[in-house]
C-alpha positions as CSV (number, residue, x, y, z in Angstrom):
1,X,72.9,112.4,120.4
2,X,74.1,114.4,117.4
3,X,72.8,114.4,114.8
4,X,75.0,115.3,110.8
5,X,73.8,119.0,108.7
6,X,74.3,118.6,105.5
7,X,75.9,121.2,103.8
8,X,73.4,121.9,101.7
9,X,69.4,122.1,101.9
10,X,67.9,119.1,100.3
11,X,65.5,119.6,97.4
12,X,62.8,117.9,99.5
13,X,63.3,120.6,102.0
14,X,61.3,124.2,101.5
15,X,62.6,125.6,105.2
16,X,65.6,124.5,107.1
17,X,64.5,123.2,110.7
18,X,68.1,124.8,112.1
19,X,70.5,126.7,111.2
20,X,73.7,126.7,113.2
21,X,75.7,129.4,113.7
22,X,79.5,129.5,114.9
23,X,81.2,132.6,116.6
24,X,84.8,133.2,117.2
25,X,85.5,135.6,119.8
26,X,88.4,137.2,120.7
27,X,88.6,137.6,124.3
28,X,90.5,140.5,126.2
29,X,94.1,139.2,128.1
30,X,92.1,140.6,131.3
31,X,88.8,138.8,130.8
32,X,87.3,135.9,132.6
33,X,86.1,133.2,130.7
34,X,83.3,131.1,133.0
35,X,82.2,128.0,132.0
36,X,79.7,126.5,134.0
37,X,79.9,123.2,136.4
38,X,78.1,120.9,134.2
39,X,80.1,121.5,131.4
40,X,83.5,121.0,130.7
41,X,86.0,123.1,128.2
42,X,89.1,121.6,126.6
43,X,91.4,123.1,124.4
44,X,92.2,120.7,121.6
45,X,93.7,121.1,118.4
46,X,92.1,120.8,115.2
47,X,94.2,117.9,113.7
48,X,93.1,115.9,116.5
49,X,89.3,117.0,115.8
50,X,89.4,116.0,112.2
51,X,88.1,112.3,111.4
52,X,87.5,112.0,115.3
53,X,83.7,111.6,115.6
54,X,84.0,108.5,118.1
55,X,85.5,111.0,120.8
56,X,84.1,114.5,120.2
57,X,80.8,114.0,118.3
58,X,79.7,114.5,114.7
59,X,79.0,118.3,114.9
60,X,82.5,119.0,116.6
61,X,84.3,116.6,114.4
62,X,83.2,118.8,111.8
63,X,84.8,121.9,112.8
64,X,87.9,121.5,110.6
65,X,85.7,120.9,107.3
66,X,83.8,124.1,107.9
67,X,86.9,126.5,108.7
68,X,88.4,124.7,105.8
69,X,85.8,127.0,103.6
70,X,86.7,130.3,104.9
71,X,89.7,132.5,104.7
72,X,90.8,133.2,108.1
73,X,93.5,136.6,108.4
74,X,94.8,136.5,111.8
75,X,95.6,140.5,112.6
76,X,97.1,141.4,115.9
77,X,97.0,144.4,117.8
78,X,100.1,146.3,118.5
79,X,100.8,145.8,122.5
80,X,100.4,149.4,124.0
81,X,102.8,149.9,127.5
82,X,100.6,151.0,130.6
């Protein structure tokens, strides 16, 4: 199970336990992406993640919150013709 971060470190707390981390990675056209058998990936949007922590989990539910903090500039490559 789950379990909430706070946002913060508590004042009771000299040394966080955990520290997550979260990576976005822009894959190649070309690339494979494997995801192994006991795992499954879905590709849901995050409107449907926000406030949902019956279906997807407290940490996942999150996801909107935390982007919601950071400035994201989405740049794209020019297409080059091969």
């Amino acid at each position: 199970l789950e379990h909430a971060m706070f946002p913060y470190l508590p004042s009771h707390v000299s040394k966080p336990k955990e520290i997550r981390r979260i990576f976005l990675v822009r894959l190649p056209e070309q690339m494979v992406f494997a995801v192994p058998k006991d795992c499954k990936l879905k590709a849901v949007p995050l409107f449907e993640l926000y406030d949902n922590v019956a279906r997807y989990g407290p940490v996942i539910a999150s996801l909107p919150q935390l982007l919601s903090r950071h400035d994201v500039d989405y740049v794209e490559e020019p297409h080059t013709k091969t």
